[in-house]
C-alpha positions as CSV (number, residue, x, y, z in Angstrom):
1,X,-190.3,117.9,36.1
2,X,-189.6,115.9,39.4
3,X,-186.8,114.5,37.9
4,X,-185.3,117.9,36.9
5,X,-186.7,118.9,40.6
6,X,-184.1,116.9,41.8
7,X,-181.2,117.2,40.4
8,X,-179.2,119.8,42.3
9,X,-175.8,118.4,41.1
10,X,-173.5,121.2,39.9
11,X,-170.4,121.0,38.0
12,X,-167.9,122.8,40.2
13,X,-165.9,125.7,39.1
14,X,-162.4,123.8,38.5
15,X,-164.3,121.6,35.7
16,X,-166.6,124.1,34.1
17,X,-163.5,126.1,33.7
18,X,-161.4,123.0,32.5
19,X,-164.1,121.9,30.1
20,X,-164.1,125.8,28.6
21,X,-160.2,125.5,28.3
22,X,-160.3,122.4,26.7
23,X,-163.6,122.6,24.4
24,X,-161.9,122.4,20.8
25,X,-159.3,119.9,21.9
26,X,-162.9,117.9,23.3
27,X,-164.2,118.8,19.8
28,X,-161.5,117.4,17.4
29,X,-161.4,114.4,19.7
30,X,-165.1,113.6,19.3
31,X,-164.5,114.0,15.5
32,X,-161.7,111.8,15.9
33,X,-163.5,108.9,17.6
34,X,-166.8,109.6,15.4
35,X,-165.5,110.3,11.9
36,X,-168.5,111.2,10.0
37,X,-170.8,108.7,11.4
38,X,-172.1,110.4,14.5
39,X,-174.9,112.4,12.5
40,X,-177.1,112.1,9.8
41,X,-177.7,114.3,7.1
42,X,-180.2,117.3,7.5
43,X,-182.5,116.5,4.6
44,X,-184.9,118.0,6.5
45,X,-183.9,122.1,6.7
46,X,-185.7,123.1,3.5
47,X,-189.0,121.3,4.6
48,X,-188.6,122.9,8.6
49,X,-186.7,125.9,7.5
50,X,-189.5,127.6,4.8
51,X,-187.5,130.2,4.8
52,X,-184.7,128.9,2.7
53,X,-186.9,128.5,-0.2
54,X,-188.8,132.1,0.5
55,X,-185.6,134.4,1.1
56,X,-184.8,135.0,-2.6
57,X,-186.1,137.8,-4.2
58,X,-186.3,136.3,-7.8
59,X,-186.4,133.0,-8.8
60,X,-182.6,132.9,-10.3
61,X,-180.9,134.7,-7.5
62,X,-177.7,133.2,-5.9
63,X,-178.6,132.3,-2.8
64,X,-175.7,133.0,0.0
65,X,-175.8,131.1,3.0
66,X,-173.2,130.8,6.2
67,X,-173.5,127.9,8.5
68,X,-172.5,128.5,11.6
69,X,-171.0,125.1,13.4
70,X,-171.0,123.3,10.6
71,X,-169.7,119.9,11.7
72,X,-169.0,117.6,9.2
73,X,-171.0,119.1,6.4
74,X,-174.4,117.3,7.2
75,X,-176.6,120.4,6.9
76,X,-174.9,122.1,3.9
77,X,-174.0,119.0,1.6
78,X,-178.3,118.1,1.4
79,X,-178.4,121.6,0.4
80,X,-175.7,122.0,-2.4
81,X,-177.3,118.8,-3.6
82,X,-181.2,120.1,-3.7
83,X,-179.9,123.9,-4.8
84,X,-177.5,124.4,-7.6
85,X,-177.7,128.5,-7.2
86,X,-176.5,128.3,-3.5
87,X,-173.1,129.3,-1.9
88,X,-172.4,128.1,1.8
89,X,-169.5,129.2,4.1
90,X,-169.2,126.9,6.6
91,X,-167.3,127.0,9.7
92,X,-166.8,125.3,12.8
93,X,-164.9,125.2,16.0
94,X,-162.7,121.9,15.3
95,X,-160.2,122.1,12.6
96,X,-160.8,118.1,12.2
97,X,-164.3,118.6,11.4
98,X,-163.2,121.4,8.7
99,X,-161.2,118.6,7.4
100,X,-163.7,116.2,6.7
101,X,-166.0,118.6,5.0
102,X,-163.2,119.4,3.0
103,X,-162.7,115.9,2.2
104,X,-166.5,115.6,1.3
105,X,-167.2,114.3,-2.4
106,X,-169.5,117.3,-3.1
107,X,-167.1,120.1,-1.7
108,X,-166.1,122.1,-4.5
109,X,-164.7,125.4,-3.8
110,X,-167.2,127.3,-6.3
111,X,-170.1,126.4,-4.1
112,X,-168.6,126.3,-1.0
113,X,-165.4,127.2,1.4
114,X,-165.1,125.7,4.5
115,X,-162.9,127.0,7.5
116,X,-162.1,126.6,10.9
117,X,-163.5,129.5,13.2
118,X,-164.8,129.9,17.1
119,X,-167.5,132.2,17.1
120,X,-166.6,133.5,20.1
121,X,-163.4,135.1,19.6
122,X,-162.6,135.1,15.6
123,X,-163.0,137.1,13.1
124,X,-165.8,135.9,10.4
125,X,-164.6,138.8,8.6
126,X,-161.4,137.2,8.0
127,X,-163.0,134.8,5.2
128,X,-166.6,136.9,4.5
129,X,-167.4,140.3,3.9
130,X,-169.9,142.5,5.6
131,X,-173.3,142.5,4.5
132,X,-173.2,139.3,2.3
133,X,-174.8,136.5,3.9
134,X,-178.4,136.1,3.0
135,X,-179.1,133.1,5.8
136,X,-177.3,132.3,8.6
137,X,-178.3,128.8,10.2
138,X,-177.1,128.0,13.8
139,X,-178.4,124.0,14.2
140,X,-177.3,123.0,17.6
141,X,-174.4,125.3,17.8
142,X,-176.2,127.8,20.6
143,X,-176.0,125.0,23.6
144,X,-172.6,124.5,22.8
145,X,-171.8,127.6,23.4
146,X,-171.2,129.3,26.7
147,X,-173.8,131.7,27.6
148,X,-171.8,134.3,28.6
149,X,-170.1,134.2,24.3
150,X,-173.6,133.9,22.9
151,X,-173.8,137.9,22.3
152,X,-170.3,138.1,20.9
153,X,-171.0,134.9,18.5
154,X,-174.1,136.4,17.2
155,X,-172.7,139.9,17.1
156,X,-170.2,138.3,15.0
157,X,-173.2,136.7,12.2
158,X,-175.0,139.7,12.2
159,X,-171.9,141.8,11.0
160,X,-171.8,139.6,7.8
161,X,-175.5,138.9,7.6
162,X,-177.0,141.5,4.4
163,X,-179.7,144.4,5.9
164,X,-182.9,142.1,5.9
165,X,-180.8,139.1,6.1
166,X,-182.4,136.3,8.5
167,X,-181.1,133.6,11.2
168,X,-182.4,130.5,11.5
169,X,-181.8,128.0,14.3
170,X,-182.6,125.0,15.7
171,X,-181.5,123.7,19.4
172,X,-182.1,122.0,22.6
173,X,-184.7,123.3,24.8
174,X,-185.5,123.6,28.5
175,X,-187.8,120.1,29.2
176,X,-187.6,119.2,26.0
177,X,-187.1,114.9,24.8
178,X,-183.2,115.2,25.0
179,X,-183.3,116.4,28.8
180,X,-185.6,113.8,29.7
181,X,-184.2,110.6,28.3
């Protein structure tokens, strides 16, 4: 807290607008640099996420799922693995990241179709139609997101998201380990 106290340096306006203007080329770049190796796989989102396993209303239905910021696949290949009656979209902001979850082993287009989307501005209607998505996950993807976009972004998942659809997500916090170390 004394720490945080502290620290009154702010970004001024010239780079919090450059860093806006130049977020997907920043994006593509980090993919570029980090491949695939930057994070691990989410084998964990079924054992923190309950709701993945609870949202179907028999036992056989297809499950739909869109995840939002999708990186380089390392939530939604752990789950086409551990469900075979699942279909992801997955989008992200950088095209390069697209790419490499494209490029994936276990991308198949009958289980999955990737594309390149930012939240804030495009269309998710473009490649999903209304009402379908049964689960929406957003891991990470709010803080990377200016706060001033987050309405139209979720406006944007809740158009496609079916009535009684849910949103799960997963992000930094104010205090928590990440700010402090």
């Amino acid at each position: 807290m004394e720490k945080l106290g502290n620290d009154r340096v702010l970004v001024s306006d010239f780079k919090q607008q450059k860093l806006e203007t130049d977020a997907q080329k920043n994006w593509d770049l980090f993919y570029k640099r980090n491949t695939t190796n930057f994070f691990k796989d989410r084998h964990w989102t079924t054992r923190e996420f309950d709701e993945l396993k609870n949202c179907r209303e028999s036992e056989g239905q297809k499950l739909v799922l869109l995840e939002a910021g999708c990186g380089v696949g390392n939530c939604i290949f752990p789950l086409l693995e551990e469900d075979l009656n699942i279909f992801i979209y997955a989008c992200d902001f950088s095209p390069r990241a697209v790419e490499f979850v494209k490029k994936n082993a276990l991308y198949c287009t009958e289980r999955c179709l990737a594309f390149q989307c930012d939240l804030t501005k495009d269309d998710l209607q473009a490649n999903i139609q209304v009402g379908t998505v049964d689960v929406a996950t957003l891991i990470f993807v709010l803080s990377a997101i200016h706060p001033d976009k987050m309405q139209k972004s979720l406006e944007q998942i809740y158009k496609v998201l079916r009535p009684g659809g849910i949103v799960l997500f997963r992000d930094y916090g104010l205090y928590d380990h990440a700010m402090f170390f």
